[in-house]
C-alpha positions in Angstrom: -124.3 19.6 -49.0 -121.0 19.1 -51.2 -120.9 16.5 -53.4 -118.7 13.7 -52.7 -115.3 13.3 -54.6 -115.0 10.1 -55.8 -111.9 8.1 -54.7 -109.2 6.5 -56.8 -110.7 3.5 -57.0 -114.1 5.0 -58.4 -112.0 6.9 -61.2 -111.4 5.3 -64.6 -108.1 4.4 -65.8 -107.5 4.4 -69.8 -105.0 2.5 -71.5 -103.8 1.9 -74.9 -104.5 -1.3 -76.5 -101.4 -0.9 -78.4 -98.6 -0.8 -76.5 -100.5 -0.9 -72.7 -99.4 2.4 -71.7 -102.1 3.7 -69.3 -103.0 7.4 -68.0 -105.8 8.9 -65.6 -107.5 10.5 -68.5 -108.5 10.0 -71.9 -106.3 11.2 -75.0 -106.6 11.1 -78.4 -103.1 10.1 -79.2 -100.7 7.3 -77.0 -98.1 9.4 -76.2 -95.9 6.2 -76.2 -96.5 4.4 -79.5 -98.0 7.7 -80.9 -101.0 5.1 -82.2 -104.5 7.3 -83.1 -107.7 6.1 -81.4 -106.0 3.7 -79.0 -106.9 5.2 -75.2 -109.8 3.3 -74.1 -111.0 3.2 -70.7 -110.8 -0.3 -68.8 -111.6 0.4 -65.2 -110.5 1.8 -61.9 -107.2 3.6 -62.0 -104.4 1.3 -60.3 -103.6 1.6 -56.7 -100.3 3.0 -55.5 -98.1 0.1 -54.0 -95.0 0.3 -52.3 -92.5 -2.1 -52.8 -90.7 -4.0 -49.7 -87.3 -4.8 -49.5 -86.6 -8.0 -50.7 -84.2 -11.1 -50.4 -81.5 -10.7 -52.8 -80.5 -13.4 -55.5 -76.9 -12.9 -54.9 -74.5 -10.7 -52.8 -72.7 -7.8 -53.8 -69.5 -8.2 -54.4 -66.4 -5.5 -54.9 -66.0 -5.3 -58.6 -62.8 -6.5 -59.0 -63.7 -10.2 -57.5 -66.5 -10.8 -60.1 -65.6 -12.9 -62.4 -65.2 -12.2 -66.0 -65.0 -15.2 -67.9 -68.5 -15.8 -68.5 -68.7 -12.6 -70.5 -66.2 -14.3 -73.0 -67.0 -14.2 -76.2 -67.0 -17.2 -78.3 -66.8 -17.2 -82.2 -69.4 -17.9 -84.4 -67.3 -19.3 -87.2 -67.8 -16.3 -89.5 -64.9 -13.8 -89.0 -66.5 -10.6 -90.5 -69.5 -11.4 -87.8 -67.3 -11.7 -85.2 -65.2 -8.5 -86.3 -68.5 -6.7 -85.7 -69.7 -8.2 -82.7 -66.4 -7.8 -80.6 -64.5 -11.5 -81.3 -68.1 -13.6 -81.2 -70.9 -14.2 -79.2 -70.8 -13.7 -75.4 -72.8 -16.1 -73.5 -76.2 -14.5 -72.4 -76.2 -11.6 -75.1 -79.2 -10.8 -76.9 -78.4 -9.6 -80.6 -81.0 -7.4 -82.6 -80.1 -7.7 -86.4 -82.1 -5.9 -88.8 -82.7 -5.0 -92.2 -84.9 -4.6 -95.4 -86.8 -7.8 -96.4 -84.2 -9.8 -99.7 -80.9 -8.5 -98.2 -80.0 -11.6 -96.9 -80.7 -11.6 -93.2 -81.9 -15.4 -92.9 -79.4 -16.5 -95.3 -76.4 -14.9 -92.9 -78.2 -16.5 -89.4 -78.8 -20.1 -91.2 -74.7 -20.1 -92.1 -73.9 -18.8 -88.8 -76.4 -21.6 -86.8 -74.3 -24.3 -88.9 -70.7 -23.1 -88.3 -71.7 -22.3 -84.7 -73.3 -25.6 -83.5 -71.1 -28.4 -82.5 -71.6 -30.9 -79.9 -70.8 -29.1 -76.7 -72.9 -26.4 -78.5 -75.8 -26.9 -80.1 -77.9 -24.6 -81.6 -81.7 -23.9 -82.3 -83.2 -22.2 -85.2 -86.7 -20.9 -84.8 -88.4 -19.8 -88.0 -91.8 -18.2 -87.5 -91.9 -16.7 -91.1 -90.9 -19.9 -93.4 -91.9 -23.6 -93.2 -89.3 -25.9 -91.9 -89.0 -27.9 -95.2 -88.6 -24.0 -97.0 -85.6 -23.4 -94.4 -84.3 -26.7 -95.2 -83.9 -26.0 -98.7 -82.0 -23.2 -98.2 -79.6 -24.7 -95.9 -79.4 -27.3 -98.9 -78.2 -24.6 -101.0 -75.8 -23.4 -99.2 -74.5 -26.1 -97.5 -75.4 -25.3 -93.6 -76.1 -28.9 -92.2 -75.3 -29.8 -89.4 -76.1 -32.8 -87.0 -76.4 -30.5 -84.0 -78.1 -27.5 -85.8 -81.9 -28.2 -84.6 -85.0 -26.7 -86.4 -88.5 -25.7 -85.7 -91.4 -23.7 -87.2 -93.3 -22.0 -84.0 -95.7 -18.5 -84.2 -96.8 -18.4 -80.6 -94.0 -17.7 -77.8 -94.6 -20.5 -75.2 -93.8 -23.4 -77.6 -90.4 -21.6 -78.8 -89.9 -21.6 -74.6 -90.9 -25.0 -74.6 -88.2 -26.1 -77.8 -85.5 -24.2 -75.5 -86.3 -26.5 -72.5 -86.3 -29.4 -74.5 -82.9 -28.8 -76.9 -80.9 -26.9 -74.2 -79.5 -24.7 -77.1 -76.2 -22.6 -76.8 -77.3 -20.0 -79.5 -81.1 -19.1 -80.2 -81.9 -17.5 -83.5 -85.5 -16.2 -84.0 -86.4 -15.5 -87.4 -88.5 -13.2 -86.6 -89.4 -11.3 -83.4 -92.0 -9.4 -84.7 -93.9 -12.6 -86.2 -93.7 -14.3 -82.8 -97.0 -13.3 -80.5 -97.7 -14.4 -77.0 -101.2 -15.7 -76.1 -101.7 -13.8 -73.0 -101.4 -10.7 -74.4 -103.8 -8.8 -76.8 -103.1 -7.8 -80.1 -101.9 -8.9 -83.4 -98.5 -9.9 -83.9 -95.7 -7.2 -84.4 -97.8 -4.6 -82.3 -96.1 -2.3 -79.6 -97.4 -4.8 -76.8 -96.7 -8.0 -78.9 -93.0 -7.4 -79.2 -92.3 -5.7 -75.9 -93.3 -9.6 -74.3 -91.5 -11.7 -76.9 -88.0 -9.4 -76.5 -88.6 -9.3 -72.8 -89.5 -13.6 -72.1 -86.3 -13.8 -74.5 -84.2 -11.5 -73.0 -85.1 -13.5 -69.7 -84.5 -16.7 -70.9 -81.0 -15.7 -72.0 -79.9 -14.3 -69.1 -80.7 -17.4 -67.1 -79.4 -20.1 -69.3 -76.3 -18.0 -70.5 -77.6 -18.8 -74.0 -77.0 -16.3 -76.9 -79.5 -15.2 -78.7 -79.9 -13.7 -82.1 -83.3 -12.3 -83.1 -84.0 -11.1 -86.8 -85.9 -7.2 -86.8 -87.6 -6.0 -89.4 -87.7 -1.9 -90.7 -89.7 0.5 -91.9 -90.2 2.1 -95.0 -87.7 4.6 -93.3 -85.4 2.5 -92.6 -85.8 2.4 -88.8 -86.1 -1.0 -86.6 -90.2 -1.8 -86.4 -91.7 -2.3 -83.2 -91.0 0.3 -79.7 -87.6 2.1 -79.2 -88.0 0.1 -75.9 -86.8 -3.4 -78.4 -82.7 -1.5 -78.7 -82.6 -0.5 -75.3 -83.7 -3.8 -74.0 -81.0 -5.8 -76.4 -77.2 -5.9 -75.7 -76.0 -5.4 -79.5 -77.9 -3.8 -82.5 -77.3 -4.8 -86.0 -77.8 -3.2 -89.1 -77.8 -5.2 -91.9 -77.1 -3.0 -95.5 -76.9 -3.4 -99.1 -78.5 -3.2 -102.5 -80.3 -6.2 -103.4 -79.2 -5.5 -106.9 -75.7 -5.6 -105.9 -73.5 -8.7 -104.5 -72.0 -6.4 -101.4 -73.6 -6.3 -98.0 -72.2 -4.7 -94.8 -73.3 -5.4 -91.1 -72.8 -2.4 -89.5 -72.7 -2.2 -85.1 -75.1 0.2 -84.4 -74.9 -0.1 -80.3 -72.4 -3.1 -78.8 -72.2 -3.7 -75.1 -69.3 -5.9 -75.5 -67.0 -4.3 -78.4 -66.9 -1.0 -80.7 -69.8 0.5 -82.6 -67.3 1.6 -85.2 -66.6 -1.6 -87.2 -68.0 -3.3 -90.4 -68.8 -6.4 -91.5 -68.5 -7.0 -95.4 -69.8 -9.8 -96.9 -70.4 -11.0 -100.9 -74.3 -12.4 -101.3 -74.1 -15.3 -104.6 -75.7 -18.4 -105.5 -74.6 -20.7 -103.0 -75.0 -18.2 -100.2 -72.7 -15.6 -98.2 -69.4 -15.1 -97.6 -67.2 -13.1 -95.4 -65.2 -11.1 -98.0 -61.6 -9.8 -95.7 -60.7 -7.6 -98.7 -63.4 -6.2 -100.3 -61.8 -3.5 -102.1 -61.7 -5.5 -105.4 -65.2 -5.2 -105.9 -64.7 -1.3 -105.6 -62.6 -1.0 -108.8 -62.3 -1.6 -112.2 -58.9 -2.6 -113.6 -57.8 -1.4 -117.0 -54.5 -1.4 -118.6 -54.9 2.0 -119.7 -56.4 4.5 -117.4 -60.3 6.0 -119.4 -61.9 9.7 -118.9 -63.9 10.5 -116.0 -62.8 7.8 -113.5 -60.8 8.5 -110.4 -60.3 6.3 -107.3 -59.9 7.2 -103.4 -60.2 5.7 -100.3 -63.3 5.6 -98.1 -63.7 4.6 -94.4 -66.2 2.3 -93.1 -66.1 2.3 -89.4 -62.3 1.4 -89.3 -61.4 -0.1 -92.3 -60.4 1.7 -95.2 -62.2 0.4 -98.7 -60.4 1.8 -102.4 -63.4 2.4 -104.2 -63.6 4.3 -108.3 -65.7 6.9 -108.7 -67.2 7.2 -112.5 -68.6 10.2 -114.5 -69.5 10.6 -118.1 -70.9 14.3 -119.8 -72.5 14.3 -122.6 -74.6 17.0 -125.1 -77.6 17.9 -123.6 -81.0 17.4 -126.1 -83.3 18.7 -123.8 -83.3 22.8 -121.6 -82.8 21.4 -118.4 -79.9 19.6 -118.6 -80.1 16.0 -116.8 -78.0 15.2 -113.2 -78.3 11.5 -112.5 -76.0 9.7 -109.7 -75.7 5.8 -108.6 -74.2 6.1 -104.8 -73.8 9.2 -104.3 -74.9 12.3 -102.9 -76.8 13.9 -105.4 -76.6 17.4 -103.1 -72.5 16.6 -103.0 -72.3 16.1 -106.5 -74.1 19.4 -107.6 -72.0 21.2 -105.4 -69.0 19.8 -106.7 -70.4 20.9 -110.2 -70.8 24.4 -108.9 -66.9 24.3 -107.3 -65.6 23.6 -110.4 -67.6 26.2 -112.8 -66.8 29.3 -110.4 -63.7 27.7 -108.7 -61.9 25.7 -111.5 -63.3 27.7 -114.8 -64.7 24.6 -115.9 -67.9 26.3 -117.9 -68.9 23.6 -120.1 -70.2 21.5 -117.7 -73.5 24.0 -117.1 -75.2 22.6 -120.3 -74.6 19.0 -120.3 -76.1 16.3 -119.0 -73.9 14.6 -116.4 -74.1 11.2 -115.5 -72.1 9.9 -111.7 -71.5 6.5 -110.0 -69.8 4.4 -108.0 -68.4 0.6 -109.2 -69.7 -2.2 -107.3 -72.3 -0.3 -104.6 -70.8 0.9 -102.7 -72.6 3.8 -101.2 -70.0 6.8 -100.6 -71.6 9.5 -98.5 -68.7 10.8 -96.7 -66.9 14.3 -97.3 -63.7 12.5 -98.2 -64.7 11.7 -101.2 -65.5 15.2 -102.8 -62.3 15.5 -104.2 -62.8 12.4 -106.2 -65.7 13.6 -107.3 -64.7 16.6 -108.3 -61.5 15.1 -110.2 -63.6 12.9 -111.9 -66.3 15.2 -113.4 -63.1 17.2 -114.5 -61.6 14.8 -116.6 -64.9 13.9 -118.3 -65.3 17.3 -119.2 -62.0 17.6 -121.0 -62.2 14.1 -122.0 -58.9 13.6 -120.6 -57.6 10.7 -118.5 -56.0 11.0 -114.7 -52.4 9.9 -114.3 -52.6 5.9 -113.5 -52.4 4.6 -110.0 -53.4 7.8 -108.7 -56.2 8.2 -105.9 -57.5 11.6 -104.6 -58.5 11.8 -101.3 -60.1 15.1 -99.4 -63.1 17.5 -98.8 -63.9 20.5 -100.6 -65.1 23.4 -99.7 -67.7 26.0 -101.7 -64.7 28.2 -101.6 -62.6 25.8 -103.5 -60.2 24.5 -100.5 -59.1 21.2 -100.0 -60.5 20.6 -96.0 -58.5 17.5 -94.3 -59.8 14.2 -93.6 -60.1 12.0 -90.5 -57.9 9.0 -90.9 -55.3 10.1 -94.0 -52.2 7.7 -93.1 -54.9 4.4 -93.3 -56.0 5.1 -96.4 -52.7 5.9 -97.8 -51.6 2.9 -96.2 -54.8 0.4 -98.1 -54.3 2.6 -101.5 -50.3 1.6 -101.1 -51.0 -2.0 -100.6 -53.0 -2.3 -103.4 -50.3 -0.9 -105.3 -51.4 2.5 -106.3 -48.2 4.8 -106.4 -49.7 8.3 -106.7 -52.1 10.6 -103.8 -53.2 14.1 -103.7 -54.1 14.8 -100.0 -54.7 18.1 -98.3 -52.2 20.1 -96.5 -49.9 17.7 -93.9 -51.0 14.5 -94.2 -48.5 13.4 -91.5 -46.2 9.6 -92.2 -46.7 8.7 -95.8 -46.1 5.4 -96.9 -42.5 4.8 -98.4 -42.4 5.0 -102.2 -45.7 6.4 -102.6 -45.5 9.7 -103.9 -48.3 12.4 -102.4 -49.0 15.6 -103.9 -50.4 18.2 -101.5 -53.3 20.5 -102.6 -54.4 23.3 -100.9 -57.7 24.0 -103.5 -58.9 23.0 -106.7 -56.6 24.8 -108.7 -54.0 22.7 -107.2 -55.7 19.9 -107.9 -56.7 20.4 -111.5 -52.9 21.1 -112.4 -53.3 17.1 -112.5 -55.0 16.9 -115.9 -52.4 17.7 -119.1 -52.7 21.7 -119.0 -53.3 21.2 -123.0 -56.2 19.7 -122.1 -57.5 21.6 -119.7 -57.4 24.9 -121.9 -59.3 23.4 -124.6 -62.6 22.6 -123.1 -63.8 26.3 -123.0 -62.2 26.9 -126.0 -64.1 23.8 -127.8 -67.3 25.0 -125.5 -66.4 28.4 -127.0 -66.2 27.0 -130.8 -69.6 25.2 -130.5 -71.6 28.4 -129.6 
């Protein structure tokens, strides 16, 4: 007699104790959370179900009779947030802004719950990783009181609910969502499971109180948000938050925005007595010198939309050691090196080879765009001849390993920043379109177009003082 097959309900189920994913059979990796050793079995494998049709919540309507206003935005009372976010905070949205742990992330939300709250709008900071009396020093600091600002320390999930029914906040900020946990669901907090039921009860609660919401995400050692991919889908807007804790610049770059661009950036200056929207930023990005010095040159970089001067620095110097050293402070090391290698076959620049070489920007900015290779390669130059560029002058292009100057997205808006910041001399590539009036802009084809910048004296006596010290 045949055995009998066992029916679903006799069959295990497994599931992951991570993120919950579940599965008919056992496997030694979640597929979902890609978690080791997670698949345990916990019982019968779940019925099928059929879902009914329903009564709806409310009825279609053609597109062009819903109405819009409740998607409008409303400012947060810090412009270079709002220029990032789309003109502010719509009510409802659900903001994800992360970034490494000391760049300033609860500093900026602290500011912005002051400036935001008023009476019509109050607002309600959560803080699940400081004490209250902590939080309140820092507001201290940098001045962000407020009589309609409200504050409260809460780990588990249902008493943060329970402080939204109570205050009947505007704006929510969460500080942060991978320190919140919810009691009915296993696990530790920041866990796949963990923060898949915070985002989603606080995604819920937005939606139905038209409240904003801003929760604070932390990264990994990669860089990427913590927690499942599921956390940026679920959110309207994701934030990136940058900068060098070393250095007073921070940008808040839109990495997905439901409501606005993806392309813009938020600059900001981190000091003492907090952190300020900075509308020009390019004065952090440049040194200014009555007389121009060796192995600097200037150009103009793009982040998202706005065009930034920045001054690119390099220094050469005798080498003491065989392998000759090739440090950089942001930038590419890989674009540097190839601009070293450009301008020893293309330009006939062979004393750079055996020096140690030395690059950076001023201020930290990070430059990582092509753009900036002609810079780069303009300023190595002049420190090899120990020669100065022509004042006022910025250099703006890509170049190729064959020595060509490659055009640039976006020419006629940095010519336009460099022009009202009162530099009077470009080299761009080949047809740069409408030029700003009374700027005067040299067109270079390749690097020996370029190079015809430095005195030609100049130029002819590095290998010939390379030659002499052999």
């Amino acid at each position: 007699m045949a055995a009998r097959t066992k029916s679903a309900k006799d069959r295990p189920s497994y599931r992951c104790t991570e993120c919950g994913w579940t599965t008919a059979k056992w496997l030694g990796r979640c597929p979902e959370c890609q978690a080791w050793g997670t698949v345990e079995e916990f019982g019968g494998a779940p019925a099928v179900r059929t879902t009914a049709a329903g009564r709806v919540s409310t009825a279609a309507l053609p597109i062009g009779q819903v109405d819009s206003r409740q998607a409008t935005a409303r400012s947060t009372g810090v412009g270079e947030l709002d220029r990032v976010l789309g003109g502010g905070l719509v009510p409802g949205a659900v903001v994800l802004l992360a970034g490494e742990p000391g760049v300033g992330k609860s500093t900026l939300l602290l500011d912005v719950a002051a400036k935001a709250a008023s009476e019509d709008h109050r607002t309600l900071y959560v803080t699940a990783e400081e004490s209250a009396s902590q939080v309140r020093l820092r507001a201290d600091r940098i001045r962000a009181i407020n009589d309609h600002l409200y504050l409260a320390a809460e780990t588990d999930l249902s008493a943060v609910l329970g402080h939204l029914d109570a205050v009947k906040p505007s704006l929510l900020i969460l500080d942060s969502v991978q320190t919140v946990a919810s009691p009915e669901i296993d696990g530790a907090p920041g866990g796949m499971a963990q923060v898949r039921e915070v985002a989603g009860a606080l995604i819920r609660a937005s939606k139905e109180r038209g409240m904003s919401t801003l929760l604070v995400g932390h990264v990994t050692k990669d860089g990427a948000i913590a927690g499942p991919r599921l956390l940026e889908h679920l959110v309207d807007v994701v934030l990136s938050f940058e900068g060098d804790r070393h250095a007073r610049l921070r940008l808040v770059r839109g990495v997905k925005n439901r409501y606005g661009a993806t392309d813009e950036v938020g600059c900001f200056e981190l000091h003492d007595e907090g952190i300020t929207g900075l509308a020009d930023p390019s004065g952090l990005f440049l040194t200014r010198r009555d007389e121009p010095v060796p192995g600097t040159c200037l150009t103009v970089t793009l982040e998202g939309k706005r065009p930034l001067v920045a001054e690119v620095q390099a220094l050469t110097v005798d080498s003491q050691i065989p392998s000759p050293r090739r440090t950089t402070s942001g930038l590419e090391t890989s674009r540097v090196s190839m601009m070293l290698a450009v301008l020893e076959q293309r330009g006939r620049i062979s004393s750079l080879g055996k020096r140690d070489i030395y690059s950076a920007t001023v201020g930290g900015v990070k430059l990582s765009e092509p753009a900036a290779d002609l810079a780069v390669a303009l300023a190595l130059a002049s420190a090899a001849s120990d020669t100065p560029l022509p004042k006022n002058l910025v250099a703006i292009g890509e170049v190729g390993l064959a020595g060509e100057v490659r055009r640039v997205t976006g020419v006629q808006r940095r010519l336009a920043e460099a022009y009202r910041l009162g530099f009077t001399h470009a080299l761009v590539p080949t047809d740069p379109g409408k030029v700003p009036a009374g700027m005067k802009v040299t067109e270079v084809a390749n690097m020996g177009d370029a190079l015809r910048v430095l005195p030609r004296r100049s130029r002819a006596q590095a290998p010939q003082e390379e030659g002499a010290r052999r």
